[in-house]
N, C-alpha and C positions, 0 to 999 in steps of 0.2 A: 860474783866476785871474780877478779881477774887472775890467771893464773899464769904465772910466770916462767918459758922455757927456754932456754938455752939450747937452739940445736945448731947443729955445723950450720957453713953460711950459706946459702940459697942466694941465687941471685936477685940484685935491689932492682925495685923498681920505681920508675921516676911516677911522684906524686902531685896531685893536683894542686898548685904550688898556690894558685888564687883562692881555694880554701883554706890552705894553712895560713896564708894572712889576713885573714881576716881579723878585724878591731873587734873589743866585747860590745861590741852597739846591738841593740835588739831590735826587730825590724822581723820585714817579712817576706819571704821569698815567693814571689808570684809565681813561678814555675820550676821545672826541675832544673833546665839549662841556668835560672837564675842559680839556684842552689850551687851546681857544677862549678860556676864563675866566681862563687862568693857576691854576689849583686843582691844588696838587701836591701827592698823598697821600702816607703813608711817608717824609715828610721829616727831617731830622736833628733838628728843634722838636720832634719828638715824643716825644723823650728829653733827659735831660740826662747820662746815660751813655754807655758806648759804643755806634759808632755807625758804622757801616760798608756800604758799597754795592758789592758784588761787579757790577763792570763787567769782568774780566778773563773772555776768551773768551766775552760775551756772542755774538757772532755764531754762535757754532755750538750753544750751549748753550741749551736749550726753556723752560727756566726765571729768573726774575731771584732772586737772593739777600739779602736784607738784613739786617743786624746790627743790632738795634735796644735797647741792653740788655743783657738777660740773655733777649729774644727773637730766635728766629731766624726771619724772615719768607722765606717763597717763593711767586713769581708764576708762572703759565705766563703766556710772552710772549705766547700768541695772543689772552688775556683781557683784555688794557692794550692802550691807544694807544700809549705810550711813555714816554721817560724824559727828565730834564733832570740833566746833568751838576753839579761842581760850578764849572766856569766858567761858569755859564749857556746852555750850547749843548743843543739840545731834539733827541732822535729818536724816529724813530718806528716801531715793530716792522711790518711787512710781508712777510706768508707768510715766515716765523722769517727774515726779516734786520732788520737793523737802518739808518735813511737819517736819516743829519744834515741834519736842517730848514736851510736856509738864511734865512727868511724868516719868521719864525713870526707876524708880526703884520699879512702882507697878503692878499689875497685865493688866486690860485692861489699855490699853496705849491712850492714849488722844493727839492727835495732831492739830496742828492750820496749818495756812495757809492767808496769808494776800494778796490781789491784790488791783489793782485800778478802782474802777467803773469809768467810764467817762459818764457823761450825758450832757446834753446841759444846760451851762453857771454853773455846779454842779459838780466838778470831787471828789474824797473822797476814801480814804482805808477804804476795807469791809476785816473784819477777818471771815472767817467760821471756823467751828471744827469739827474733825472727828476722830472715832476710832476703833483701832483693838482688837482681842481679845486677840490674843498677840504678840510679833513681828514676828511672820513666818506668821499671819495670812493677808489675805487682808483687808483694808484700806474701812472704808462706813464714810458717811455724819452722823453725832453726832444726832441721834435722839430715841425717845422712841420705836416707833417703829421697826428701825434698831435692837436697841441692843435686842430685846426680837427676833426677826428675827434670828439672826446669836446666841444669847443663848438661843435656843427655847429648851433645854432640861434643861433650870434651871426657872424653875416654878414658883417657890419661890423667885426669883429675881424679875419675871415679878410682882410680889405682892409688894413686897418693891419699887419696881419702881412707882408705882402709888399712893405709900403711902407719899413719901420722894420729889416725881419731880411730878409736878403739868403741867408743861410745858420744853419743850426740852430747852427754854434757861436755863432753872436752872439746865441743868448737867452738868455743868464746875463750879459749885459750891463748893467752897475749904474751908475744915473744918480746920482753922488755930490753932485752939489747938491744935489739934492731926497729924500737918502739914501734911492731905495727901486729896486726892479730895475724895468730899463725895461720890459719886460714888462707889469708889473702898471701901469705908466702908461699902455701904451697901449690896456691892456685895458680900464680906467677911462675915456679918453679915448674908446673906441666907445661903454660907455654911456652917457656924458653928450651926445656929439654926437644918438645915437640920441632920447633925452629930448625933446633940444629939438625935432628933426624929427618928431619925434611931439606933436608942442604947436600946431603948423601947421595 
């Protein structure tokens, strides 16, 4: 669940404006630079026939399917970055799973991922969260640790990380006035401070 904070303002940063407009087309993004750009190949434009995108049991299945016509197209997942639904929601294939981007148009990208715990007479959907540094990078488990591990050359981030996140569930924490995860504000906020003290 997202949770909503109001803190004083941090400096904005300009967003990847060719993801934000992106159309609800579903389709598929052959690379990560695709991703980046919003460039979604195999999409439903490309017919004006029938037109079908086999998502069912995508997560266990190596291959993506499509219907395009009187063409039947197939992917191997390992060869795409990912795909975009037709609500608009974008994921992204990693070692054959598939992680619902949460963020797709800021810097580290924040991904979820939902299963079903099965326990005795207790079954329930567990979400975990995990993220990259950016879409060409590898995929780690959402934690303080993690991200000071894989940004171990931004120093200053690990400082605002202890200042701002008390605990790893609170870094999926979403700053709703300034609609973007606090996170990426305050990872923005180290390097813009950093900037200026480097200008001294």
């Amino acid at each position: 669940m997202k949770r909503s904070f109001y803190i004083f303002p941090l400096l904005l940063f300009s967003l990847n404006s060719a993801v934000i407009a992106q159309k609800g087309n579903e389709g598929i993004y052959l690379s990560a630079n695709d991703f980046a750009n919003g460039k979604i190949s195999f999409s439903h434009n490309i017919t004006d026939g029938k037109y079908k995108f086999r998502l069912r049991d995508i997560s266990c299945k190596s291959h993506i399917k499509i219907i395009a016509g009187n063409k039947i197209i197939r992917l191997n997942k390992d060869s795409v970055f990912g795909y975009r639904d037709k609500k608009n929601t974008c994921y992204r294939f990693y070692k054959k799973a598939a992680y619902k981007i949460m963020n797709p148009a800021e810097k580290i990208l924040l991904y979820s991922s939902t299963s079903m715990e099965v326990e005795p007479k207790n079954s329930h959907r567990v979400t975990n969260y995990f993220f990259s540094e950016n879409a060409n990078s590898p995929i780690y488990p959402l934690s303080k640790w993690n991200l000071k591990t894989v940004l171990y050359k931004d120093g200053f981030f690990h400082v605002l990380l202890d200042v701002y996140f008390s605990c790893d569930n609170e870094l999926t924490a979403y700053d709703s006035f300034n609609k973007i995860y606090l996170l990426n504000r305050v990872y923005e906020e180290s390097k813009q401070t950093l900037s200026k003290i480097n200008k001294y």
